[in-house]
C-alpha positions in Angstrom: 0.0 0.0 0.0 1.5 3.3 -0.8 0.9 6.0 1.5 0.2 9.6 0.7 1.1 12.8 2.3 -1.3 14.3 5.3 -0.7 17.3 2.9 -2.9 16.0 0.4 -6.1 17.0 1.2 -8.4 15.3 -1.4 -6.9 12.0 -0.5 -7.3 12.6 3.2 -11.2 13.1 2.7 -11.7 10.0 0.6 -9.6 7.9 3.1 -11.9 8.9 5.9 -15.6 8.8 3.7 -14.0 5.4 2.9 -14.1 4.0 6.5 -17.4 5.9 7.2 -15.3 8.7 9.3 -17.6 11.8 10.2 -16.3 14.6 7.9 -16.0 17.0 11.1 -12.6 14.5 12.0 -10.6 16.5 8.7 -11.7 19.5 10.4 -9.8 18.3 14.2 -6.8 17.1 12.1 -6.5 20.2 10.0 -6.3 22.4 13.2 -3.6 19.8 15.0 -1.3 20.2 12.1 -1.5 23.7 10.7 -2.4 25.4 14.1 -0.7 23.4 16.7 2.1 22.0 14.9 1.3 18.2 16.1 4.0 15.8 13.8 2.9 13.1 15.7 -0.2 11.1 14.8 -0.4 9.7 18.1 -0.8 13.0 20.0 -3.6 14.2 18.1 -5.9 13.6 21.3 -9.3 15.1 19.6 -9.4 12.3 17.6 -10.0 8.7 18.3 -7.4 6.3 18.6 -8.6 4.0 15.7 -8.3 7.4 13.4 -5.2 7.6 14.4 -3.8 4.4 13.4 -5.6 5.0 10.4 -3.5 7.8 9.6 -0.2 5.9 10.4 -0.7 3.3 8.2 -1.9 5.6 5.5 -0.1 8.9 6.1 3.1 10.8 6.0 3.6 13.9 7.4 7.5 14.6 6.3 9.1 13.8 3.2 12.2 15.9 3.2 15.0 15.5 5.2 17.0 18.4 6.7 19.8 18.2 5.1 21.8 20.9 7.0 20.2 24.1 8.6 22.7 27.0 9.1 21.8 30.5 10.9 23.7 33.8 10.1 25.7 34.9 13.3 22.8 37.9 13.5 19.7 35.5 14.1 18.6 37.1 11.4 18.6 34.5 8.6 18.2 30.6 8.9 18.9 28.7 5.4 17.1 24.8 5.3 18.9 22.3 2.9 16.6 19.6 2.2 17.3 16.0 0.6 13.7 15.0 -1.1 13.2 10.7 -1.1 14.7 10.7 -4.6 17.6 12.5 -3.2 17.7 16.0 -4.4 18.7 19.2 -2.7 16.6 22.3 -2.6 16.9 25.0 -0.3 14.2 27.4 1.8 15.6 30.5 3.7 14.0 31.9 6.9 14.4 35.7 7.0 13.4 37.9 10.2 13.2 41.2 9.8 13.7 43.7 13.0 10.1 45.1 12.4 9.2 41.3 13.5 7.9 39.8 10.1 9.3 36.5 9.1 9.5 36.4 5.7 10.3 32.7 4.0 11.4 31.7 0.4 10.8 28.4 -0.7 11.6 26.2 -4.1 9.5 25.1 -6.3 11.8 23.2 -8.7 14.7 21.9 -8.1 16.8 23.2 -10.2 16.1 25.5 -12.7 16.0 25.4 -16.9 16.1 29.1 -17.0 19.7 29.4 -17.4 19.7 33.1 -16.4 23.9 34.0 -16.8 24.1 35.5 -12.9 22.6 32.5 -11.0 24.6 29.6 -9.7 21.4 27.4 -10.0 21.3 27.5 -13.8 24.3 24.8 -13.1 22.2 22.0 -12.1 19.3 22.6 -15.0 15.8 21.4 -14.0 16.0 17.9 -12.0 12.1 18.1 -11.4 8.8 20.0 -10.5 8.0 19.7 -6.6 5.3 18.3 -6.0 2.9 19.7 -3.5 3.5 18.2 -0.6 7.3 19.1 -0.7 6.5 22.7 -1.5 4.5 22.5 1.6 6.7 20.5 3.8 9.3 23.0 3.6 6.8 25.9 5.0 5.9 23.4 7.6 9.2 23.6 8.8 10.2 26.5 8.8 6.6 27.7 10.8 6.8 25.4 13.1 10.3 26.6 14.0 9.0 30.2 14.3 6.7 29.1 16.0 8.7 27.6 18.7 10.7 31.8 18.8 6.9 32.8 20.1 6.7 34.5 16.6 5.1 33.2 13.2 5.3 33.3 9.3 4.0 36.2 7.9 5.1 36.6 4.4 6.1 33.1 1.5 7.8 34.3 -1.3 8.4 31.7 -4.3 12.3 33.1 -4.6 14.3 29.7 -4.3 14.9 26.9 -6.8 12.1 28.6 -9.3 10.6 29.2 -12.2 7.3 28.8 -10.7 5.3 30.0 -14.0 6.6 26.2 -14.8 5.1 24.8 -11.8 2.2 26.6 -12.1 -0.9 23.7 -11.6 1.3 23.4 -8.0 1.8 26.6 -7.2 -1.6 27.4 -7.9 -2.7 24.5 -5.0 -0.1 25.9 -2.5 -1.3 29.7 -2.4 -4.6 28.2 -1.9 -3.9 26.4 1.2 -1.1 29.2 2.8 -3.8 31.5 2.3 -7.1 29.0 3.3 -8.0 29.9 7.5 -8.2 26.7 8.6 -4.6 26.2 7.4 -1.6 28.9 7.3 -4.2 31.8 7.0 -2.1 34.2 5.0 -3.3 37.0 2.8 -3.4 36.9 -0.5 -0.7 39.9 -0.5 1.6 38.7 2.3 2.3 35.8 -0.5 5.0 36.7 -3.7 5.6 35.0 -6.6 9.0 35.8 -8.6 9.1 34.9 -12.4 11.6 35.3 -15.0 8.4 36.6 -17.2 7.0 33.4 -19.0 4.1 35.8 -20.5 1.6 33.6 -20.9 1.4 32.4 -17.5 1.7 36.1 -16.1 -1.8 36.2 -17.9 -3.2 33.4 -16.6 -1.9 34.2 -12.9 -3.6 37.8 -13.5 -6.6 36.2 -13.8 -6.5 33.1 -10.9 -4.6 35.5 -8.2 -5.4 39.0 -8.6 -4.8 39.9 -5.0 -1.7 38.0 -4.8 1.9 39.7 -5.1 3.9 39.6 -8.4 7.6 40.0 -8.6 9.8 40.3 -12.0 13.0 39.2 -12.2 14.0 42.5 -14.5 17.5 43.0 -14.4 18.0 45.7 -17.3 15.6 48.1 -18.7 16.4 47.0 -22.7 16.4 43.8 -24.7 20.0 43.6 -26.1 21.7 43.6 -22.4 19.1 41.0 -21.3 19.2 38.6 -23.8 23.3 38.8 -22.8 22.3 37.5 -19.5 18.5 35.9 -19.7 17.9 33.4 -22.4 14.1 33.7 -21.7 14.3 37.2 -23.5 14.7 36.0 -26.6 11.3 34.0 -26.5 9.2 36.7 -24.8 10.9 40.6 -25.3 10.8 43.5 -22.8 7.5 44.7 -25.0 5.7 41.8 -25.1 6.3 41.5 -20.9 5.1 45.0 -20.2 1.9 44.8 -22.2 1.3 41.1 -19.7 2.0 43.4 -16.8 -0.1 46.6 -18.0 -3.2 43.7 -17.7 -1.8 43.2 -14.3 -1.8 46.3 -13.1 -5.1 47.6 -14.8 -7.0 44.5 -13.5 -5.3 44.5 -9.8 -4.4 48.0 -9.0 -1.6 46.5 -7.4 2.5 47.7 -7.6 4.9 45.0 -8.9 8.5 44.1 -7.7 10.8 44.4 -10.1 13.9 42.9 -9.3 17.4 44.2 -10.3 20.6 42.5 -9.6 23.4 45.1 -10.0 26.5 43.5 -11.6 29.6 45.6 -12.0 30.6 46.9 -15.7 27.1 45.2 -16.8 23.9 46.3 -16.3 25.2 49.1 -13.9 25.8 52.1 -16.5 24.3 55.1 -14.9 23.1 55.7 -18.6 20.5 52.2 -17.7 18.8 54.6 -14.9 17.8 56.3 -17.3 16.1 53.7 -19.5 14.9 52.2 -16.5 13.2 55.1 -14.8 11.5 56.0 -19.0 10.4 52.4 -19.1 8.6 52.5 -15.1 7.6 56.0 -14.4 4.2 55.9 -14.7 3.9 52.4 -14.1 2.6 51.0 -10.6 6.2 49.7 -9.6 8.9 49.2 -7.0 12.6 48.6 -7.7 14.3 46.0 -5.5 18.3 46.3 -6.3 20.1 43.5 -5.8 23.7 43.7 -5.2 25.4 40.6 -7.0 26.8 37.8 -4.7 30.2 36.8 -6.4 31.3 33.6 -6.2 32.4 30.4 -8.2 29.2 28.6 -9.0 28.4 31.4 -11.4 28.3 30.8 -15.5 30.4 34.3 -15.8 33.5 33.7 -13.3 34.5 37.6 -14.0 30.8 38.7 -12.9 31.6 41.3 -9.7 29.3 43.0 -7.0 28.5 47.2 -8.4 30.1 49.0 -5.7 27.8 50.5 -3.2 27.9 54.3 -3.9 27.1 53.4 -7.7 23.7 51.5 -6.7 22.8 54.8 -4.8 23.9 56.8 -7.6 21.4 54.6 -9.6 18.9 54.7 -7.2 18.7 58.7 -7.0 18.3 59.1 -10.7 15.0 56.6 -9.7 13.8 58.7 -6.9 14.7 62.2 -9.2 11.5 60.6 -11.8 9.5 59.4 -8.5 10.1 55.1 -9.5 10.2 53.9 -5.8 13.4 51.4 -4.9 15.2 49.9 -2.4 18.9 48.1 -2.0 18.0 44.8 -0.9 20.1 44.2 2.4 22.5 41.2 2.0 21.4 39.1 5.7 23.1 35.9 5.2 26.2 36.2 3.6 28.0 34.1 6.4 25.7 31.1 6.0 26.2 31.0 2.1 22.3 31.6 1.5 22.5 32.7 -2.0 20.5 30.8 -4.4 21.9 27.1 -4.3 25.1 28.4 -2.8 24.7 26.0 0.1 23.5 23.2 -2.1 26.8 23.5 -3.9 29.1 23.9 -0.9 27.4 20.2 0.4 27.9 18.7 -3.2 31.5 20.0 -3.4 31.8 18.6 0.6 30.6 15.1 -0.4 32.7 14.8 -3.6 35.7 15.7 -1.4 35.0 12.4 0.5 37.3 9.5 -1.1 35.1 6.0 -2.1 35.8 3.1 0.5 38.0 0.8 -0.8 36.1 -2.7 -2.3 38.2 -5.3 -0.3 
């Protein structure tokens, strides 16, 4: 018999319709796993003990193993490393703010086809779509660890192993249960997906989530410089992209993240503000800058961080045309949680250990 995850919600009702279980018992389990944490079948005490064996032999509650969990030396910033049962790696960081949110990225893919030039995960191409449960196990985690800090998660952003656009029947079944009551109970807004732009799925997202946040992964206001650095430019063109996101905008009345990763000699010209500002001034919009985290598992070794006082020069030719941005603060440099910097580090840890010798 092949068990399912406690996760899967369709399966969990027909198990219990199955053996004549009164519906109101999904309603006590639902509340012992996404409100009090319970991993433990057997100390769900509103249920009967019969259920509960039930559950045992039909249930999992955690796929993923923690791999490695590392916390910056500020408290700030806890990065997850988990091994899925077919023995991948993907990652989830934990980030707490000093205004008290708790903010958490999570994977969708492990992997990535996207390719994008700047991003060490590009190396290991797409290994697989997550499937639900593992998208939700690793929020799981990381709430139930907030959890135990007397705090809780405020804010899932779909920022790790990604593009989510390509997992989108998934992501589509995970918004609805971070943001369903009886589960996480998270707004609509307090949940961010980050795409690369895969047009036709912007449009379709407009449609299925319009209260749910929308980041673009932007990185240079003209097509030439980002078809040198983001393959997935040449399919869909900076034109194309901003009519998908006008729709957006018109439809939702809401302001999208555009993210811009600010690598020295090129994307940095202070000649790009300007194009940048003309292409998002009177657009609903907010500029996240990125500094670039240098470092081997790159596809452009000679790629190097913009120094800081030519971000702010950037930034105040922004602020002069009234486009809103922020430098993104860099929290976790000391833990390596860069996109699949951790990941690599393991893999580069294991394939230092030599084979046993076949005696």
């Amino acid at each position: 018999m092949t068990r399912f995850s406690i996760h899967n919600q369709t399966a969990l009702k027909e198990l219990l319709a199955e053996n004549k279980i009164p519906a109101f018992r999904y309603g006590q389990i639902e509340n012992a796993i996404y409100k009090n944490f319970i991993k433990d079948f057997d100390e769900i005490q509103t249920i009967p003990k019969d259920l509960r064996e039930l559950l045992k032999e039909n249930c999992f509650y955690q796929s993923l193993e923690v791999e490695h969990q590392a916390t910056s030396k500020n408290d700030q910033t806890t990065k997850f490393l988990f091994r899925t049962e077919d023995n991948l790696l993907i990652e989830a960081v934990l980030m707490r703010h000093l205004s008290g949110r708790n903010t958490l990225c999570i994977s969708c893919q492990a992997g990535c086809p996207m390719a994008c030039t700047f991003c060490a995960t590009w190396k290991l191409g797409l290994q697989k779509n997550l499937p639900l449960h593992e998208i939700v196990e690793q929020v799981m985690y990381a709430a139930d660890l907030v959890n135990s800090e007397w705090s809780r998660l405020r804010n899932i952003v779909f920022m790790g192993m990604w593009e989510p656009m390509l997992n989108y029947d998934v992501m589509k079944q995970a918004i609805h249960m971070f943001t369903d009551q009886k589960k996480f109970d998270l707004s609509n807004r307090r949940v961010t997906v980050s795409t690369c732009w895969i047009v036709p799925w912007i449009n379709k997202f407009t449609d299925d989530f319009p209260q749910t946040s929308l980041a673009i992964s932007l990185h240079a206001p003209n097509d030439e410089i980002r078809k040198s650095i983001m393959p997935v430019d040449h399919t869909y063109n900076l034109e194309t992209l901003m009519t998908s996101l006008d729709r957006y905008t018109d439809k939702t009345n809401k302001r999208i993240f555009y993210e811009y990763i600010m690598i020295n000699g090129v994307n940095d010209h202070l000649k790009l503000a300007d194009e940048l500002w003309q292409l998002l001034q009177w657009r609903l919009a907010h500029v996240n800058f990125i500094p670039y985290n240098a470092w081997e598992g790159t596809a452009s070794d000679w790629y190097t961080t913009t120094p800081r006082f030519i971000i702010e020069k950037f930034q105040k030719i922004l602020e002069k045309y009234w486009v809103i941005s922020t430098i993104r603060a860099t929290m976790w440099d000391d833990i390596n949680a860069a996109c699949w910097q951790l990941a690599r580090k393991k893999k580069d840890e294991q394939n230092e250990i030599p084979e046993k010798s076949q005696d």
